[in-house]
C-alpha positions, 0 to 999 in steps of 0.5 A, a space after each residue: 768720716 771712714 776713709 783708707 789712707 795710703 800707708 805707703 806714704 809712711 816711711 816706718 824709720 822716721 818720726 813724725 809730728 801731729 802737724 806733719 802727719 795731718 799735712 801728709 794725709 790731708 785731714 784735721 790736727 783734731 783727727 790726729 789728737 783723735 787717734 791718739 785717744 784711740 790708742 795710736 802710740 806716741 814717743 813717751 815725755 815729748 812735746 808737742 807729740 811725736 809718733 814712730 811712722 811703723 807705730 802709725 802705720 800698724 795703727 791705721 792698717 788695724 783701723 782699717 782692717 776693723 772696717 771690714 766685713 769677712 763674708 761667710 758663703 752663705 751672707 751677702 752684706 746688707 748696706 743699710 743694716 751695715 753687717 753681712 745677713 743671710 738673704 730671707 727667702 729665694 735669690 736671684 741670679 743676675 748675668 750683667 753679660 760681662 766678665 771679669 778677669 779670670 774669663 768666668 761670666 759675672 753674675 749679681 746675686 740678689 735677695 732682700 735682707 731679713 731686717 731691714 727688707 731692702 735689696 741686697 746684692 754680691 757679685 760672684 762668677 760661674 767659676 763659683 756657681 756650684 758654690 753659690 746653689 749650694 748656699 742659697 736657694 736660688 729661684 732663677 737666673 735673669 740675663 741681662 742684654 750685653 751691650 756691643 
């Protein structure tokens, strides 16, 4: 199971063993023996293992950062396919009637995927509308009733 866990509950000078860690974040001793397979350092001829919290903490902000998707202006990521697609065909413009915190109206744009032919969503704002027509081929925009 994918999970982010709060590196700041690591204090980078201390030195933690496997049951200590699986304590702190509340998974299985087996998750830990995991990640040391996967490359998460421990302290060389020690026994049971003892990992350095700065190792662990550099470990699981690059497992973390490995999950995520950076998206091109032109991609929306596809939850079923699991990887950022370009839309197939003309998009739609969705205004929810809200706004976020930088007082731009939100608006969904939504499409269908190429693979996999399921609807695809990313939320953007008018401060960024020049840039979305010019990256998609945007049929219309839908405005949906604000609710008071």
């Amino acid at each position: 199971m994918n999970k982010n866990y709060n590196t700041r509950r690591i204090n980078q000078k201390f030195v933690y063993s496997v049951k200590e860690i699986s304590e702190l974040f509340m998974v299985n001793i087996r998750t830990i023996r995991r990640w040391i397979k996967e490359g998460l350092t421990v302290i060389p001829e020690t026994h049971p293992y003892l990992i350095q919290g700065s190792e662990l903490k550099n470990f699981l902000k690059d497992m973390q950062a490995k999950r995520k998707t950076k998206l091109a202006d032109n991609e929306i990521y596809c939850v079923k396919c699991k990887k950022a697609v370009k839309p197939y065909g003309k998009v739609h413009l969705i205004y929810s009637g809200k706004t976020l915190g930088n007082g731009f109206a939100d608006f969904n744009i939504e499409g269908m995927c190429p693979n996999c032919k399921g609807r695809i969503f990313r939320l953007s704002n008018d401060g960024l509308k020049n840039i979305v027509i010019a990256n998609f081929k945007v049929e219309g925009e839908i405005y949906a009733k604000s609710i008071n």
